[in-house]
C-alpha positions as a printed NumPy array, in Angstrom:
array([[ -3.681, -41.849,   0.173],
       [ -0.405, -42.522,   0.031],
       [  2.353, -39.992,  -1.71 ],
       [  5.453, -40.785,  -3.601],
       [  8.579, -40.143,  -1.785],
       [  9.538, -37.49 ,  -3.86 ],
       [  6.625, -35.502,  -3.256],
       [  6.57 , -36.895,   1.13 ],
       [ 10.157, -35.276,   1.375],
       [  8.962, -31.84 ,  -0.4  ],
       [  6.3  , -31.672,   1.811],
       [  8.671, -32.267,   4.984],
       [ 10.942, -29.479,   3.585],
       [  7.843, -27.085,   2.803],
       [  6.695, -27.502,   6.788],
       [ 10.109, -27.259,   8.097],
       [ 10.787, -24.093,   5.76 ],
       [  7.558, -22.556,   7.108],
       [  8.338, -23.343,  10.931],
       [ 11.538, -21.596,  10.225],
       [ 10.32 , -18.481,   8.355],
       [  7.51 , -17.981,  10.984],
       [ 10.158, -18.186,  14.105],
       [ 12.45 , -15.569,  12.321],
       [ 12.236, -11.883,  11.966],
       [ 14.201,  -8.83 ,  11.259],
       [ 15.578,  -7.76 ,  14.167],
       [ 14.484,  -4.64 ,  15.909],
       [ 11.34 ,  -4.69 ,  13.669],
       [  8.864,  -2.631,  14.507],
       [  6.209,  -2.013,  11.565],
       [  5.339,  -0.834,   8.603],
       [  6.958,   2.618,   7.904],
       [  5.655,   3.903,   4.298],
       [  5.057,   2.708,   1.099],
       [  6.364,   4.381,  -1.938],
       [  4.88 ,   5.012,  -4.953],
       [  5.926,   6.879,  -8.196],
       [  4.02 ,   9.524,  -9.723],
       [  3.648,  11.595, -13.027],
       [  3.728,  14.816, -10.808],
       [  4.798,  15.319,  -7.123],
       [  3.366,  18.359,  -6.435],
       [ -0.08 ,  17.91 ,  -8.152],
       [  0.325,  14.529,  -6.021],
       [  0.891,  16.089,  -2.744],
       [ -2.36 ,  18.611,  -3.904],
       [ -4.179,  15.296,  -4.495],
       [ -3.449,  13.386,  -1.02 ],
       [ -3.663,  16.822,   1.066],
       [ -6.444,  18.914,   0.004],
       [ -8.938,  15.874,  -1.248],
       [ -8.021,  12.987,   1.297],
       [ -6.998,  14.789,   4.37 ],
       [ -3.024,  13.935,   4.74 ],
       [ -0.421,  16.314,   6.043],
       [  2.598,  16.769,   3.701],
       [  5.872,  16.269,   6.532],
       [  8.633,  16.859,   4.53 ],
       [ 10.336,  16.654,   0.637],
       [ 13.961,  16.326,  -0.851],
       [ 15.806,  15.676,  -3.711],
       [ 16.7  ,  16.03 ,  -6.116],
       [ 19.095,  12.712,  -6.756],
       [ 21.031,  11.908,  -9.702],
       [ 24.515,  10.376, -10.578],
       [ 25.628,  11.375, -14.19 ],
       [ 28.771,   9.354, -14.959],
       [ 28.931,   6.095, -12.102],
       [ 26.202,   3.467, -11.161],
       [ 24.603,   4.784,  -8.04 ],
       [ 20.899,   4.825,  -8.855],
       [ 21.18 ,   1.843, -10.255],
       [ 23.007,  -0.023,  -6.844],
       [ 20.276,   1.66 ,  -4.362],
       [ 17.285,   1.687,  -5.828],
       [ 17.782,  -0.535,  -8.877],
       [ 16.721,   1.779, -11.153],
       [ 18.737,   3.063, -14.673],
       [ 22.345,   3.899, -13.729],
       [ 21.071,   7.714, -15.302],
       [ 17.455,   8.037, -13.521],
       [ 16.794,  11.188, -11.597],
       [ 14.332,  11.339,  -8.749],
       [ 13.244,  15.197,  -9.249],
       [ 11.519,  15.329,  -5.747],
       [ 10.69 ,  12.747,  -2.733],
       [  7.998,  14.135,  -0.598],
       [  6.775,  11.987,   2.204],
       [  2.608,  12.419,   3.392],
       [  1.06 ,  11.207,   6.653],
       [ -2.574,   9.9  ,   6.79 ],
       [ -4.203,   9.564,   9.965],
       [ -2.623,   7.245,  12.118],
       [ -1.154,   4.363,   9.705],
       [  1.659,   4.279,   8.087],
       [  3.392,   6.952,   5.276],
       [  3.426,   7.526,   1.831],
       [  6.316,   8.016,  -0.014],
       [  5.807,  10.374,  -3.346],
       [  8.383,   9.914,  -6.197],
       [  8.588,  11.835,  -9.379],
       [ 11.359,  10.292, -11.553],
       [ 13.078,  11.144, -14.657],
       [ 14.379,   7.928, -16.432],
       [ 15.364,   6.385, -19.693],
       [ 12.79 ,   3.827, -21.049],
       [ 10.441,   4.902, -18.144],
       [  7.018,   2.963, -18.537],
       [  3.656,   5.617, -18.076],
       [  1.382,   2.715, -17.755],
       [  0.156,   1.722, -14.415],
       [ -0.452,  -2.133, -13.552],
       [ -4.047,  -3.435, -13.067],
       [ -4.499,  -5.062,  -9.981],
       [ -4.435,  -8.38 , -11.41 ],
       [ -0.747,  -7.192, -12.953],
       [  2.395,  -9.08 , -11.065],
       [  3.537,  -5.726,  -9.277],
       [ -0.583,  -4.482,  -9.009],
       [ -1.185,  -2.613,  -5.975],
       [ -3.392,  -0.251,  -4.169],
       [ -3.397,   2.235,  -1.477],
       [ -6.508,   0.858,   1.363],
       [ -7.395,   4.266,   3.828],
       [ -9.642,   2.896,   7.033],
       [-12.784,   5.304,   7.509],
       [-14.836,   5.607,  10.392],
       [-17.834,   6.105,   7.698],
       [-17.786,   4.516,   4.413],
       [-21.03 ,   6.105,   3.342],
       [-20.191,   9.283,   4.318],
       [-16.473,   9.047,   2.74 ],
       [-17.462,   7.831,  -0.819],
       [-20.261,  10.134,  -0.943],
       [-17.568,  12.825,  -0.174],
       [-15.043,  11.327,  -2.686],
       [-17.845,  11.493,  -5.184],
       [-18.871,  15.205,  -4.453],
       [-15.437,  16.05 ,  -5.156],
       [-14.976,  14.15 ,  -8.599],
       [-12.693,  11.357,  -7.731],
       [-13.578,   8.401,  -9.84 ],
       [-15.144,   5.283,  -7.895],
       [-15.607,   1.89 ,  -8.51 ],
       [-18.849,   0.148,  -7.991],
       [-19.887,   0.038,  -4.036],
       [-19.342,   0.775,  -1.318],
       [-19.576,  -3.251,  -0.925],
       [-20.29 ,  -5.096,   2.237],
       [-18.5  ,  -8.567,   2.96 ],
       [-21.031, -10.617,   4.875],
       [-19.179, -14.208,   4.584],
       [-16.167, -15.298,   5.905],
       [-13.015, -14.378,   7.929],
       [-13.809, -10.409,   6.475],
       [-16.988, -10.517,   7.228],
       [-17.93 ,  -7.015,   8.548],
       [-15.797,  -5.067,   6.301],
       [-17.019,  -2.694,   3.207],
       [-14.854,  -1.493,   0.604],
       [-15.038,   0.913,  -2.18 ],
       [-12.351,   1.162,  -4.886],
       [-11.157,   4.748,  -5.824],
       [ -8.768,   6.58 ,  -7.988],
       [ -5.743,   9.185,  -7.64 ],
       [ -6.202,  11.666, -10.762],
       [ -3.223,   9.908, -12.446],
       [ -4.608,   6.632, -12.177],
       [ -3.399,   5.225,  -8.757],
       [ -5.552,   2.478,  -7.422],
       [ -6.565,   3.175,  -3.959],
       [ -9.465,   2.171,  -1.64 ],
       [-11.542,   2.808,   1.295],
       [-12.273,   0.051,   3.941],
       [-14.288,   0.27 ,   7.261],
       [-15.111,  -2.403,  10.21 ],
       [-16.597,  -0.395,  12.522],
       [-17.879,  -3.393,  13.996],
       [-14.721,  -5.616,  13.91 ],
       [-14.148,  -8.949,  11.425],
       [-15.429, -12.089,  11.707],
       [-11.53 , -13.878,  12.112],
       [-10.874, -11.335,  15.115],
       [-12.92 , -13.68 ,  17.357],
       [-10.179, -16.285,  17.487],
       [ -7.141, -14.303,  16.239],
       [ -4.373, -13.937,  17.928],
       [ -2.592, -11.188,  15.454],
       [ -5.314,  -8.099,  14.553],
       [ -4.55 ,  -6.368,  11.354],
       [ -5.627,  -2.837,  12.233],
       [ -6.77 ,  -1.176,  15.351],
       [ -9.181,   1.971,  15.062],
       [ -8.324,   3.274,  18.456],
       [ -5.98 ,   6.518,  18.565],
       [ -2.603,   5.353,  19.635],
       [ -1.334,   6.496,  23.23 ],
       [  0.596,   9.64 ,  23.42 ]])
C-alpha cells in the first residue's frame, strides 16, 4: 500500500523523534523518587497509610504560603495565594515514596478523577500474597473493588490485581507476580523486582 507523501514524511519524523527520545535521558537519573498526592487531611492520611497499610511516616514540613508575590504559583503552579498546611513524606516497603499534601486554595476542586479522567491515577502496592492482603484490607473495612483478578493472557500474564480505596477516595491497588510475567521471558528492562535490595 502505498502512502501519500504527506503522511511517508510524518512517519519518517515520528521514527526519527522516537530514536531520539529513546537515546536521551536526564542526566544522573536514577529512579523514581515519590509520587505526590493531595489529600483532604494529612494527618488522618498518614493514620491511613501507617496503621492500615504498613508504611513508616519519615518526615513532615510546612507550612508554605506567599501572601502578597507569585511564588506558589511559579513552583508548583498552583494559585499565587494557595497554602500547603503540611507535606509529610511515607515509605512503603521497598519502592518508591509518597508524598502527602494538604492544601488550602482558592477555587480548590474536592472531587477526585475516575481513572478514566485525563489526570486519573492510582497508587499499585506489590504483595507477596494477594489473598491474604485483600482479605486483610477487607477485615479492616477498606472498600474493594471486585477481585482479586488473575491475568492469564498476554505480556501480564501472571499478575492479579485488586482495586482498593484510601478513606477519602484515593484509588489505589494491590498487584502480585509471585511467579514472574509472561513479557519477562524476552525483556530486556523488568518493571519491578521482589528481591530485598542489597545493603
Amino acid at each position: 500500500m502505498k502512502l501519500p507523501k504527506r503522511a511517508t514524511s510524518a512517519l519518517v519524523v515520528l521514527a526519527l523523534s522516537s530514536t531520539i527520545a529513546s537515546a536521551d535521558s536526564i542526566p544522573g537519573l536514577r529512579g523514581h523518587d515519590h509520587t505526590g498526592i493531595t489529600v483532604p487531611d494529612v494527618k488522618a492520611a498518614i493514620a491511613f497509610f501507617t496503621e492500615v497499610i504498613g508504611c513508616k511516616h519519615a518526615m513532615s514540613f510546612g507550612p508554605f504560603s506567599d501572601d502578597k508575590g507569585t511564588f506558589m504559583q511559579d513552583v508548583v503552579n498552583v494559585h499565587p495565594r494557595a497554602k500547603i498546611d503540611e507535606i509529610s513524606m511515607v515509605r512503603c516497603g521497598y519502592g518508591s515514596n509518597i508524598e502527602l499534601f494538604q492544601y488550602e486554595a482558592p477555587e480548590q476542586a474536592t472531587t477526585l478523577p475516575k481513572n478514566s479522567d485525563i489526570g486519573g491515577h492510582h497508587i499499585a502496592l506489590y504483595v507477596d500474597d494477594i489473598d491474604k492482603a485483600a482479605a486483610y484490607l477487607k477485615s479492616k473495612g477498606v472498600k474493594t473493588m471486585q477481585g482479586p483478578i488473575p491475568v492469564n493472557e498476554g505480556p501480564a500474564a501472571g499478575q492479579s490485581i485488586l482495586y482498593f480505596f484510601a478513606p477519602w477516595g484515593l484509588q489505589m491497588e494491590l498487584i502480585s507476580y509471585p511467579k514472574g510475567m509472561a513479557y519477562e521471558k524476552s525483556a530486556t528492562t523488568l518493571l519491578w523486582s521482589t528481591t530485598e535490595p542489597q545493603k
